[in-house]
N, C-alpha and C positions, 0 to 999 in steps of 0.2 A: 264477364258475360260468357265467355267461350268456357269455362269451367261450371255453367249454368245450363251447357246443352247435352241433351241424352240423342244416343243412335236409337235409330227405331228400334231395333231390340233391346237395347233399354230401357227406353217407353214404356216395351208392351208391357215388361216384368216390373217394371214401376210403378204400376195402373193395372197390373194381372188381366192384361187383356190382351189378342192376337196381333201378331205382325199385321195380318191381314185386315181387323180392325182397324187399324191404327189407319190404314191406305183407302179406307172406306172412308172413313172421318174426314181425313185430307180432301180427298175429292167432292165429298159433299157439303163441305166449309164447316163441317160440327167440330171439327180440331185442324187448324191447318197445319203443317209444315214447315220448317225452317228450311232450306236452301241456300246454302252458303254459294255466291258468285255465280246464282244459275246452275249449279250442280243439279246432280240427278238422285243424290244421297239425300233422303229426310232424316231431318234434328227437329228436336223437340226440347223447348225450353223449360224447364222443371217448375218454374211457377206456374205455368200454362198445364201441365197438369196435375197438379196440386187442386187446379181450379175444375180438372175435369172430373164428374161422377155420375152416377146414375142413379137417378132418384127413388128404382127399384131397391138397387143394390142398399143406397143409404138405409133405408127404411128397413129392410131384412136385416142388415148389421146391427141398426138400434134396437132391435127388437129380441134379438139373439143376444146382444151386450146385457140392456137392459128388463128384456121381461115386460117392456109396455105396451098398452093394447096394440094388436095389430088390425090392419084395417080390414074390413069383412072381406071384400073384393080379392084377397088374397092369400086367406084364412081359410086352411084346409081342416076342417074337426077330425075327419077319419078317413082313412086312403078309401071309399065309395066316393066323397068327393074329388079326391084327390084322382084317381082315376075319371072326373068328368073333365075338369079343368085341366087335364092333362091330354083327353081329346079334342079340347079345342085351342092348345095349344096347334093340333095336328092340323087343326082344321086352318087354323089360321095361317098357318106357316104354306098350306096349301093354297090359298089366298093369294098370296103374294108373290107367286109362281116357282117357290124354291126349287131346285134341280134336289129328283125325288129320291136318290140313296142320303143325301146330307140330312135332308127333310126325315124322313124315318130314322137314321140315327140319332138325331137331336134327341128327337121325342124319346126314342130307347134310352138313351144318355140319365136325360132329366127324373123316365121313370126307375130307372135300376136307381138313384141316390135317393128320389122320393117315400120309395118303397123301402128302401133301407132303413127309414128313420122309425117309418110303423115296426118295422119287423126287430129292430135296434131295442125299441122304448116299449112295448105291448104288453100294457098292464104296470107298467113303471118309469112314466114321466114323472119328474123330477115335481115339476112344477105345472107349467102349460101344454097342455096335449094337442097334439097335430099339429100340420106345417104349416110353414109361409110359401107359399107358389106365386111368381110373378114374371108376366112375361115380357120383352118388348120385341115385335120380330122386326120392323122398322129398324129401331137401334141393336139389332144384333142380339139379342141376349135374354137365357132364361136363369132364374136365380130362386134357390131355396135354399132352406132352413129351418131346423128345427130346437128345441130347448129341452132337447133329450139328455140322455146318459156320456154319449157322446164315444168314440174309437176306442178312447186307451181302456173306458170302463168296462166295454164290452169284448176286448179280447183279453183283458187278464185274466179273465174265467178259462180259457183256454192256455195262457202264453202269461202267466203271472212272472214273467219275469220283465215283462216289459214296463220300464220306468220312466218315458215321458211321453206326453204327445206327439214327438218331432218320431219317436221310433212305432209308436203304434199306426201315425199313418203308411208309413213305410211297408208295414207288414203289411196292410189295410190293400194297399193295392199291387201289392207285388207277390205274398205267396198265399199260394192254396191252402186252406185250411179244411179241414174234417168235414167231412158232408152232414154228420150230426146235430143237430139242436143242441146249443146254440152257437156252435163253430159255423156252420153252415152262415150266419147272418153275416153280412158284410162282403160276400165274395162275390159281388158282384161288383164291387169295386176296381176288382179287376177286367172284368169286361169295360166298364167306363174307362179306364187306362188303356186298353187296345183300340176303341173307337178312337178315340183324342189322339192317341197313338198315327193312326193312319190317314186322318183327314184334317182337314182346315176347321177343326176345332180347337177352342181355349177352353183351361179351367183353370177355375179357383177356387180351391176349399180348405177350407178353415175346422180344424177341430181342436176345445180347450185352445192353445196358446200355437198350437203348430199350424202352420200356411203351406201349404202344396200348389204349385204352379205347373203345369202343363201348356204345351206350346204346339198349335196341328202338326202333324207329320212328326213328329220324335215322341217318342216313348219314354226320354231322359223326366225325371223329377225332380226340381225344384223345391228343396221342404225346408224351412228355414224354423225359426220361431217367433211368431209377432208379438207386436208393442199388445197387445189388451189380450185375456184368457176372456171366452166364449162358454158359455153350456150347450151341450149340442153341437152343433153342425150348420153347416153356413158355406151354401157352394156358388158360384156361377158359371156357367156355361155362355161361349162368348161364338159368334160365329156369320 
């Protein structure tokens, strides 16, 4: 059993979701805590989150894996909707009384990777055109997706030397590229790395085979390579 518990930050990176998440869940019985003798340290038992997901995130993952219809409600045809549905993310999140700098960068957050996908794929989806967008401000969390061309396709036009996903993302949010068409696309992925960077936001995104984790307040990247290859892009913002 005791080789069966993860420290909360292992949790989060096991679950690609925030420290602070993790303490929200706790408190409000959606995921509790382990507490060894009354301690003040949370553990977290590994089949306990095996069992935990989010039925946004499922449904974006299946859809990005597999290419099956997505559900209307979250089905972006072209960034005019995608920009409506992205205002009322705003609105909602206003709603709910968020403290208004986290509130405004979410929304920025969600739009610089939304926008990325049109500006990525425009005129050369692969297969399905526009995104997946879904929100839950309850449960913390905005998630999208799309079944574009995807990181490593679009900067080898520029950086052909780059040979897998794990290093395309890398480039993707950490250096500056040409302001030109089509270097220009994607650098705003750097801004979404300085937000995440500086506040109590999580991410996670998926491009082909490679997984990037961010954690609020550090700027350090997390890039590993996962079990399934994706088409396209496939993010969640956790908060």
């Amino acid at each position: 059993m005791e080789n069966d518990l993860l420290t909360i930050s292992e949790a989060a990176e096991f679950i690609g979701v925030s420290i602070d998440t993790l303490r929200r869940w706790d408190k409000s019985g959606k995921l509790l805590a382990i507490r060894k003798e009354g301690g003040k340290h949370r553990y977290y038992a590994r089949r306990d989150l095996e069992l935990v997901g989010s039925d946004i995130f499922k449904t974006a993952s299946e859809w990005a894996f597999s290419g099956q219809d997505i559900p209307e409600e979250f089905y972006c045809t072209n960034s005019a909707i995608f920009q409506q549905r992205l205002s009322g993310l705003q609105k909602a999140l206003i709603r709910s009384g968020s403290e208004e700098e986290p509130l405004s960068l979410i929304v920025a957050v969600a739009g610089e990777i939304g926008n990325n996908s049109y500006d990525h794929n425009l005129g050369n989806w692969p297969d399905v055109s526009g995104t997946f967008f879904g929100y839950g401000v309850k449960e913390g969390e905005v998630v999208l997706a799309d079944r574009g061309l995807g990181i490593l396709h679009t900067l080898k036009k520029v950086k052909p030397d780059l040979v897998n996903h794990q290093e395309a993302l890398r480039v993707a949010f950490t250096e500056i590229i040409s302001g030109r068409a089509p270097e220009a696309r994607g650098n705003g992925l750097k801004f979404v790395r300085s937000v995440v960077g500086k506040h109590q936001i999580g991410l996670f995104f998926q491009s082909g085979d490679a997984e990037l984790r961010m954690y609020g307040k550090s700027l350090d990247l997390r890039i590993t390579r996962g079990p399934n290859m994706i088409r396209g892009c496939l993010a969640r913002i956790t908060f």
